[in-house]
C-alpha positions as CSV (number, residue, x, y, z in Angstrom):
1,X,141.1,18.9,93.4
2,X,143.1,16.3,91.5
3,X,143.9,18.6,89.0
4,X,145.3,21.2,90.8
5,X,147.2,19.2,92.6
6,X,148.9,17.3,89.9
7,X,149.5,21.4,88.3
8,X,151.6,21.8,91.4
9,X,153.9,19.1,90.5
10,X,154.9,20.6,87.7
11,X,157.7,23.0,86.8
12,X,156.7,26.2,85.4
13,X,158.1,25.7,81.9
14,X,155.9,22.2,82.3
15,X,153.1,23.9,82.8
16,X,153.9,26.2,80.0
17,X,154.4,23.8,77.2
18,X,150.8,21.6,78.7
19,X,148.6,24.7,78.1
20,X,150.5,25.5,75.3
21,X,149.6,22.2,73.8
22,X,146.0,22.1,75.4
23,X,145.3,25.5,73.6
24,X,146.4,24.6,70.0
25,X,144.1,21.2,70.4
26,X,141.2,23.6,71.9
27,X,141.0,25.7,68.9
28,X,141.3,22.4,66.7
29,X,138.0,21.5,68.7
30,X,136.7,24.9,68.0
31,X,136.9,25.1,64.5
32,X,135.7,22.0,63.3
33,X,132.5,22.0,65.8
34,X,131.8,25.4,64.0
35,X,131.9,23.8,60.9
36,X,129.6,20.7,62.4
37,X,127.2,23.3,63.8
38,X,126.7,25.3,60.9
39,X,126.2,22.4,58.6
40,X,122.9,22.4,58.4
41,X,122.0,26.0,58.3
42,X,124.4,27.0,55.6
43,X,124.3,24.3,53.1
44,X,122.2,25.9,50.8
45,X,124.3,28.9,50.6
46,X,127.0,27.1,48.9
47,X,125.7,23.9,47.8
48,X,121.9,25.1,46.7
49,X,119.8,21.9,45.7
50,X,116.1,21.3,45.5
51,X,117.0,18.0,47.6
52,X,118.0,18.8,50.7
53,X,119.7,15.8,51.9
54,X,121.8,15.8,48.4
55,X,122.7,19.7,49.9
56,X,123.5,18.3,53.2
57,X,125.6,15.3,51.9
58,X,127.6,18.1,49.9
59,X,128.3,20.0,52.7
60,X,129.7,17.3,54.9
61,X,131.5,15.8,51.9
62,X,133.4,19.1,52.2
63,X,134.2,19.1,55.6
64,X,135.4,15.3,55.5
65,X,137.8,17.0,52.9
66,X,138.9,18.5,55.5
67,X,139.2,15.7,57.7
68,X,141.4,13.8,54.6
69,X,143.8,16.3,54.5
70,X,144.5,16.1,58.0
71,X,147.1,12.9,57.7
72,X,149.0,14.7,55.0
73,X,149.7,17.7,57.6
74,X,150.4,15.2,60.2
75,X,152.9,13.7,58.4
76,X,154.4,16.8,56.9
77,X,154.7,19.0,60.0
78,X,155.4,15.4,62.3
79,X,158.5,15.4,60.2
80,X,158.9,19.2,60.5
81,X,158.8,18.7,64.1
82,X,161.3,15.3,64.7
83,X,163.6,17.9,62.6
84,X,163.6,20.9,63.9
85,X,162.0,20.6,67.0
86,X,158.2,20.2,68.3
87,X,157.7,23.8,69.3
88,X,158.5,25.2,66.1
89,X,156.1,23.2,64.4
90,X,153.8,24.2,67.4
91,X,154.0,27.7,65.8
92,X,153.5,27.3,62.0
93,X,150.6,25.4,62.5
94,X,148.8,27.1,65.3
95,X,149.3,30.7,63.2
96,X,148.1,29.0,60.0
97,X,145.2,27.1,61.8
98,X,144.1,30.6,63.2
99,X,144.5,32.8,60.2
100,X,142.5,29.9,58.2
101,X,139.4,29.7,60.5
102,X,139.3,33.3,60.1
103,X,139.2,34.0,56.4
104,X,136.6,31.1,56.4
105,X,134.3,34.1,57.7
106,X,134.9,36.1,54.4
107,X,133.8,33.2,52.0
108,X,131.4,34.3,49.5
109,X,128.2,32.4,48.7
110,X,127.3,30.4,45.6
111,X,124.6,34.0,45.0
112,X,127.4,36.2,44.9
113,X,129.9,33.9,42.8
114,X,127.7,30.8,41.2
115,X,130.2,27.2,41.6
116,X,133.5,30.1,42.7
117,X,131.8,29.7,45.7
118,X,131.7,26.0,46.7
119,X,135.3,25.5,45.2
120,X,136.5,28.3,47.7
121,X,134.9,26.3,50.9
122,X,136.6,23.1,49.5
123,X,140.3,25.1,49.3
124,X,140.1,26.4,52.1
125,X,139.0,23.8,54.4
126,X,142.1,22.0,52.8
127,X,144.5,24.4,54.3
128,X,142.7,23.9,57.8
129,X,143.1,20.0,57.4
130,X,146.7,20.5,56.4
131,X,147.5,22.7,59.8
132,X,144.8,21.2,61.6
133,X,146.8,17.8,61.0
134,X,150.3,19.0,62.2
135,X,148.7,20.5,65.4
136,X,147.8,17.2,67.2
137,X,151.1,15.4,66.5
138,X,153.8,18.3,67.8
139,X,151.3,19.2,70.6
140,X,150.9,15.5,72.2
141,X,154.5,14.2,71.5
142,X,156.2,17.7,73.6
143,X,153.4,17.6,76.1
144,X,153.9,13.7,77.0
145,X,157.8,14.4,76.6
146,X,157.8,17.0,79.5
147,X,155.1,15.4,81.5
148,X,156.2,13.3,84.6
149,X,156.1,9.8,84.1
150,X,153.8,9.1,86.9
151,X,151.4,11.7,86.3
152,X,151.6,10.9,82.0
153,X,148.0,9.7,82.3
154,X,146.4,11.9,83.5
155,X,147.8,14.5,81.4
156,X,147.4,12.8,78.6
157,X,143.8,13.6,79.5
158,X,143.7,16.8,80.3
159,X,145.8,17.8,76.8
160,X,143.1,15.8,74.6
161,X,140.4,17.5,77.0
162,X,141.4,20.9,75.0
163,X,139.5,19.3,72.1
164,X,136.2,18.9,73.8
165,X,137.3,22.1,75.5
166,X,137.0,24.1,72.2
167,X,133.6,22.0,70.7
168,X,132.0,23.2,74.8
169,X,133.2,26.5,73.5
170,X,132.1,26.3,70.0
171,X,128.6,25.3,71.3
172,X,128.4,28.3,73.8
173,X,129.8,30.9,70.7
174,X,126.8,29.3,68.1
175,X,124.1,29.5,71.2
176,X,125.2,33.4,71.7
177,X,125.2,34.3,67.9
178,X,122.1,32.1,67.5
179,X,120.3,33.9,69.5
180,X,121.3,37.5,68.5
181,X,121.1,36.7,64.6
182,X,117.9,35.5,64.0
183,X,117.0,33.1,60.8
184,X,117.8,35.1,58.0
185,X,120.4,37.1,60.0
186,X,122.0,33.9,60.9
187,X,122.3,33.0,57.4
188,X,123.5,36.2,56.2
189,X,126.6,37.5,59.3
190,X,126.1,35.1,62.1
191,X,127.8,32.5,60.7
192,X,130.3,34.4,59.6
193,X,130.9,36.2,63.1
194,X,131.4,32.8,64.4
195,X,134.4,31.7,62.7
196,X,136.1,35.0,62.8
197,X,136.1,34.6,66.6
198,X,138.7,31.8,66.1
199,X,141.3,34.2,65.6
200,X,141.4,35.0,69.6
201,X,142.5,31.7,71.0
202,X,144.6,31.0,68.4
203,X,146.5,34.5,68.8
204,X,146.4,33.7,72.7
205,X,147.8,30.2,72.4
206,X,150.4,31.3,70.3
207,X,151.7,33.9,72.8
208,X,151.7,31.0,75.5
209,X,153.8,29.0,72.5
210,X,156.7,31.7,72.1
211,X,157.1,31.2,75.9
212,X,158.0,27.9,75.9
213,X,161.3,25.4,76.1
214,X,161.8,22.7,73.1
215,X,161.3,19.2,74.5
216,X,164.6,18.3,76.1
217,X,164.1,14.8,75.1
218,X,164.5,15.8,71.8
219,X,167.3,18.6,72.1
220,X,169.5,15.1,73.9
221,X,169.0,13.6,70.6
222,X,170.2,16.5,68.5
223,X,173.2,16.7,71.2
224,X,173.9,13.1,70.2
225,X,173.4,13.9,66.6
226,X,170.7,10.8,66.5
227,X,168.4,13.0,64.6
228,X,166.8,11.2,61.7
229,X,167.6,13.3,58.0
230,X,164.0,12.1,56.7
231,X,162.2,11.1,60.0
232,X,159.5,9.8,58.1
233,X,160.8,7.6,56.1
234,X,161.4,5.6,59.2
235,X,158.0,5.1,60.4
236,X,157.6,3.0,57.3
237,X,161.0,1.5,56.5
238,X,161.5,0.1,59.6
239,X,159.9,-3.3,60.0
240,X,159.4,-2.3,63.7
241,X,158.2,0.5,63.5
242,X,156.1,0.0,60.5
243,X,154.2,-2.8,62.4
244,X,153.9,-0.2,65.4
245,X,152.3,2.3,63.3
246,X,149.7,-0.2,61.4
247,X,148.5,-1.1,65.0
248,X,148.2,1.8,66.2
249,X,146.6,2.7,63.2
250,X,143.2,0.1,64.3
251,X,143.0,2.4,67.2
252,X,143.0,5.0,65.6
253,X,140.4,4.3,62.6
254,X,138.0,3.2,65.6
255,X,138.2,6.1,67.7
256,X,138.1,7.9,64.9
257,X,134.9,6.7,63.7
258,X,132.9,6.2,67.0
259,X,133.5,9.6,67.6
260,X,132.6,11.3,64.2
261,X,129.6,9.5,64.4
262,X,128.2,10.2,68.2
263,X,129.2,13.9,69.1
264,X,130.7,14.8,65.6
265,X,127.5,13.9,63.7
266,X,125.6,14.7,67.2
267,X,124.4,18.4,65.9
268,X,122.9,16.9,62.4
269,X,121.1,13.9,63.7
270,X,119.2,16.5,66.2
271,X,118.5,18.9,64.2
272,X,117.6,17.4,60.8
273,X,116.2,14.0,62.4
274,X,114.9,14.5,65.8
275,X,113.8,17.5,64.2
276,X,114.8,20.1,67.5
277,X,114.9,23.5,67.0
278,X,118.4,24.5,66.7
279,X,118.7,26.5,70.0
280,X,117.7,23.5,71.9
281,X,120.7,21.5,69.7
282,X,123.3,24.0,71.0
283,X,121.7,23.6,74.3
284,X,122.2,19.6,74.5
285,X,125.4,19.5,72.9
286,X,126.7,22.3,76.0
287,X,125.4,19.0,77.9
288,X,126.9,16.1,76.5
289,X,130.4,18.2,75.7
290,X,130.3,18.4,79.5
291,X,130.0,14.7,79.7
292,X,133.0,14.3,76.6
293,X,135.8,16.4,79.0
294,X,134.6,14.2,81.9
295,X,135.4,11.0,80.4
296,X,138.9,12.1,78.6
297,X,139.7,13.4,81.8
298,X,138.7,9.9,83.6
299,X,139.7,7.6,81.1
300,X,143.6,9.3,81.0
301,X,143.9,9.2,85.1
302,X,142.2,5.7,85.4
303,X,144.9,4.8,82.4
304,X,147.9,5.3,84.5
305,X,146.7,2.6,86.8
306,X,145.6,-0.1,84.8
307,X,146.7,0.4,81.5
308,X,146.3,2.2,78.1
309,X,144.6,-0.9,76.3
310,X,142.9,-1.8,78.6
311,X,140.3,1.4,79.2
312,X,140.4,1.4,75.5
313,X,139.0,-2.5,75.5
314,X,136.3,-1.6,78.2
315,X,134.6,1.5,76.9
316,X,134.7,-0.5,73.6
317,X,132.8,-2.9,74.8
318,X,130.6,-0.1,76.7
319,X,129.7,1.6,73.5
320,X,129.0,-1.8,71.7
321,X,126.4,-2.3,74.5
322,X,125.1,1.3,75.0
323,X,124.6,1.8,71.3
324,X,121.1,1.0,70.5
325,X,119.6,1.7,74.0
326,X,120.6,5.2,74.2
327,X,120.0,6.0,70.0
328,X,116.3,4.4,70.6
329,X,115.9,7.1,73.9
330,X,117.0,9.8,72.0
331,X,114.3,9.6,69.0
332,X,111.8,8.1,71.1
333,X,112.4,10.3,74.0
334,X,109.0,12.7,75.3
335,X,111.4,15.9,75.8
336,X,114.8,17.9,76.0
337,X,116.2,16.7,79.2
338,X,115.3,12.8,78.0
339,X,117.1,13.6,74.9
340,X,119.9,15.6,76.5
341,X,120.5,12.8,79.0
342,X,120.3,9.7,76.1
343,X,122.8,12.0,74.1
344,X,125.7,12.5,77.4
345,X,125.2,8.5,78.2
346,X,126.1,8.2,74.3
347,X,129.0,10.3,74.1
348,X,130.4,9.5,76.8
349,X,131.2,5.8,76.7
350,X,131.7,6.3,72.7
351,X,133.9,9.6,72.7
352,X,135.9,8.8,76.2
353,X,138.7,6.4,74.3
354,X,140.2,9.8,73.0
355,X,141.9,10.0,76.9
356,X,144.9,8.1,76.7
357,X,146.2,8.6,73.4
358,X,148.3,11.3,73.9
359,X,150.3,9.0,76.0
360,X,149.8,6.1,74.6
361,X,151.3,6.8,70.6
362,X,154.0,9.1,72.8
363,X,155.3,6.0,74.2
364,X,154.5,3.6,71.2
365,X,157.0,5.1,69.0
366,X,161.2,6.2,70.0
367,X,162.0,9.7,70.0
368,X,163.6,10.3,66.7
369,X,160.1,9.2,64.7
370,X,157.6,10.2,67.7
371,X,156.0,13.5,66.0
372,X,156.2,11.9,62.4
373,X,154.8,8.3,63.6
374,X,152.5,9.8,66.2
375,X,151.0,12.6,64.4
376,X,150.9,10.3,61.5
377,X,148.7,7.6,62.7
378,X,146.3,9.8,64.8
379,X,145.2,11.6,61.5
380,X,145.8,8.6,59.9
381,X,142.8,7.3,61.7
382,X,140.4,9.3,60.0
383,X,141.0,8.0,56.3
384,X,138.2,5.6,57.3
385,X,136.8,7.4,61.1
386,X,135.9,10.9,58.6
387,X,133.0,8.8,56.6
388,X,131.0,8.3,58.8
389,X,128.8,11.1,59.0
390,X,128.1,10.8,55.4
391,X,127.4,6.6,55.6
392,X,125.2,7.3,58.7
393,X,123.4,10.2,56.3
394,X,123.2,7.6,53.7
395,X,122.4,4.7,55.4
396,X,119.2,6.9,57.4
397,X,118.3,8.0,54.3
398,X,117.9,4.8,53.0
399,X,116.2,3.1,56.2
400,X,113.6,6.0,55.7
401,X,113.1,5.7,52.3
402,X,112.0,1.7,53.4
403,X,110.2,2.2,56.5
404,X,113.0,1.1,58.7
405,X,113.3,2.9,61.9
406,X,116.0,5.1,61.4
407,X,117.9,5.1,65.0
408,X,119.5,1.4,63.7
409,X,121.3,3.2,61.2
410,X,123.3,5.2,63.6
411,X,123.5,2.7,66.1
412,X,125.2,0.1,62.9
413,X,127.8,2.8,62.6
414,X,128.6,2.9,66.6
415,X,128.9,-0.6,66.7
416,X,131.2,-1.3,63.5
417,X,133.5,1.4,65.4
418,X,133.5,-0.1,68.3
419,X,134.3,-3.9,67.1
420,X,137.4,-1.8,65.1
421,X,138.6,-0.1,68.4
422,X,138.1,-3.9,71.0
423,X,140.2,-5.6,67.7
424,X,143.1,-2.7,68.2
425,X,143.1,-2.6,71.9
426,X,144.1,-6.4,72.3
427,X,146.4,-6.5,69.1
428,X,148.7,-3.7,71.1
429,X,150.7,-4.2,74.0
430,X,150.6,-1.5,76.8
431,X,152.5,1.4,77.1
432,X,152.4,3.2,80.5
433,X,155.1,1.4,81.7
434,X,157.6,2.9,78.9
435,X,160.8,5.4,79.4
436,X,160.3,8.6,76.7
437,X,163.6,9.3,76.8
């Protein structure tokens, strides 16, 4: 009810550029919860080991490649974008991102090409980090830019909810080809047909994108010829701004990591560790996603009223205490609907943070740095947030190896995140309060 009536306050050309924006981030979600849910089925196919968890740790290693890469595009197409405007970035990187997740349907397999193959996956999941990057930072900074100031919040929300938007989507795609590609089927064209269906919300999102106005924030600052020649530059030469961004930054590396290590590592730790079959995965993950969009969406409105930091500081605090409850129910739980309802209490409180952000690097940074700066940091984030996957695959390998129970090793990863994300939220001031223009 909310939400339509917050659409209705909105221009046409507002609600244009919002979708617009909430499309690009939903096939960003999309594509990388493909990669997360086909992990563990396909590792063997390009990195074949006798040792499965060397196979698995090879796999991931490649997709936090991906992940890496991401701050470089942020900061090449954030620069593209404080240049020659938001939208145009917007379309670059949602055409590249789309054409990318495509062609990573036609990879061939380390049987048909020996080491070719793994060395393919690798450079192509670089060029989806690269685009992948550029797509948050334009997206956010043009969405915030035409959003009302009273209703930035909520917004904010809603645009970031594109994310979990494309992983609920991802989850329902794998479920469907899961269960018409059976086992071996799977492993030869069901994986494949997966990530060629990434080229339809791509192509529609950049139809809505052709449709839409530049930012007219940012067109008053060409007028006024205030456009920066090397944007970039400035996040960093600035003593302002630089301590802006390495603030920002703590947020970032937190929410990075608390969520690559709930719902991003969420699809592993069931499958390969709870040991569920992996319909019932895609059927639990359908459940928690549910719970992820809730909590952007509540965590962006409830922002507006009582401040960026400070939803941030309390859902910190909630995942520090929910942590090793809700890890010990979900590997000591009797059956699906225990485990489903463990996993949503989990990602919720630990994946929620995400809400705000949109507005809140929008209005930490002045207009002619805000794509470069913004983008920047939240990619930036997940120079540290990407590992953790691969420490909580190390780290639960090792607690088995000892006779340690294994759900502490997760649950030492949630809280480090946490701590990072409480230490960020009270070392930067609010932001709701700021003027974009």
């Amino acid at each position: 009810m909310f939400f339509g009536l917050s659409l209705k306050q909105l221009t046409k050309q507002q609600k244009v550029v919002i979708i617009g924006s909430w499309l690009g981030w939903a096939l960003d979600g999309y594509d990388l919860v493909l990669m997360l849910f086909v992990i563990s089925s396909i590792n063997q196919l390009f990195f074949p080991s006798n040792d499965p968890s060397l196979s698995l740790l090879a796999t991931f290693a490649t997709y936090v490649v991906t992940l890496i890469m991401r701050p470089v595009g942020g900061a090449f197409f954030g620069n593209f974008g404080d240049k020659h405007g938001r939208k145009n970035a917007m379309i670059i990187t949602i055409t590249g991102f789309s054409l990318v997740t495509f062609f990573t349907g036609l990879l061939p397999t380390w049987q048909s090409v020996g080491i070719l193959a793994p060395i393919l996956l690798i450079m192509i999941r670089l060029l989806q980090g690269f685009f992948a990057g550029g797509e948050w930072g334009s997206g956010a900074v043009i969405s915030m830019e035409s959003s009302p100031k009273p209703m930035r919040g909520f917004l904010s929300g809603f645009v970031q909810s594109g994310f979990t938007v494309g992983f609920l989507l991802a989850s329902i795609s794998f479920t469907l080809i899961n269960f018409a590609f059976h086992d071996n089927e799977f492993m030869e064209i069901g994986w494949r047909i997966i990530f060629f269906t990434g080229i339809i919300p791509g192509f529609v999102a950049l139809l809505v994108r052709l449709k839409m106005d530049e930012s007219q924030i940012w067109m008053k600052k060409v007028k006024e010829k205030k456009i920066s020649r090397i944007p970039l530059k400035n996040v960093l030469s600035n003593k302002d701004n630089r301590k802006r961004f390495f603030l920002s930054l703590i947020i970032m590396t937190g929410l990075m990591f608390s969520y690559y290590i709930s719902i991003g590592f969420m699809p592993t730790l069931l499958e390969n560790y709870v040991k569920l079959e992996r319909q019932e995965v895609a059927n639990i993950m359908i459940v928690t996603i549910i719970f992820s969009l809730i909590g952007h969406l509540f965590t962006g409105f409830i922002s507006q009223y009582i401040g960026r930091v400070k939803i941030l500081t309390i859902f910190g605090i909630a995942s520090l205490i929910i942590a090793i409850p809700s890890l010990n129910g979900i590997f000591t739980a009797s059956n699906t609907f225990e485990i489903a309802l463990y996993s949503s209490l989990l990602v919720f409180f630990v994946s929620s943070g995400f809400g705000p952000i949109p507005a809140f690097l929008s209005e930490r940074f002045p207009t002619e740095i805000r794509n470069s700066a913004a983008g920047f940091v939240y990619n930036g984030g997940l120079l540290v947030g990407s590992w953790a996957p691969l420490i909580a695959i190390t780290l639960l390998s090792y607690f088995d190896k000892y006779n340690i129970t294994q759900y502490y090793a997760v649950a030492i990863t949630i809280i480090i995140a946490s701590i990072i994300l409480i230490v960020g939220s009270k070392v930067n001031p609010d932001t709701r309060d700021v003027d974009l223009e």
